[in-house]
N, C-alpha and C positions, 0 to 999 in steps of 0.2 A: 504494500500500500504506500508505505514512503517512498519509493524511488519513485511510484508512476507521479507522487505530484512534483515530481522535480523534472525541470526544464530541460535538462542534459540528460534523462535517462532516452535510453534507444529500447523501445518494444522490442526490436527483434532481440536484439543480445539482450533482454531479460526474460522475454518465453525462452530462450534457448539456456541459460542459466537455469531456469525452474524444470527446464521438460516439460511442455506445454504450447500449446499451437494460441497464436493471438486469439486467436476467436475464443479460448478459455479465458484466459486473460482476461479482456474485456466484458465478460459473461458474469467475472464475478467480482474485477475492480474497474470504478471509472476514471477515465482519462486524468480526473485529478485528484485520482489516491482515495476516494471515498468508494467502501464496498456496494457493490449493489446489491439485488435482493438476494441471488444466489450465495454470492459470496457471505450476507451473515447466516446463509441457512450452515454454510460450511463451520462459521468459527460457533453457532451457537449447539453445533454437534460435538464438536469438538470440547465445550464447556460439558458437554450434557455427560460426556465419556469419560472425563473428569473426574467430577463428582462422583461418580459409579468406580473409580479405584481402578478403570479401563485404561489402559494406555493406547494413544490416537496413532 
């Protein structure tokens, strides 16, 4: 989320960094770093997996 709201990040060479094709990317963070709706379904699983003593 912090790189995408920065000026000098390049998408490509950060899908490529993550493993992940832009169109993920942008599916679940916006062009300036704020998640969109998939992406907090992502971090709010990841809380929910958590709490449960799961590891993500």
């Amino acid at each position: 989320m912090a790189a995408m709201g920065q000026k000098e990040t390049k998408v490509a060479d950060l899908c490529s960094e993550l493993g992940i094709t832009r169109q993920t990317l942008y599916r679940h963070v916006a062009p300036d770093g704020t998640l969109r709706k998939d992406g907090l379904k992502v971090v709010e699983a990841g809380r929910t997996r958590n709490l449960h003593g799961q590891k993500p």
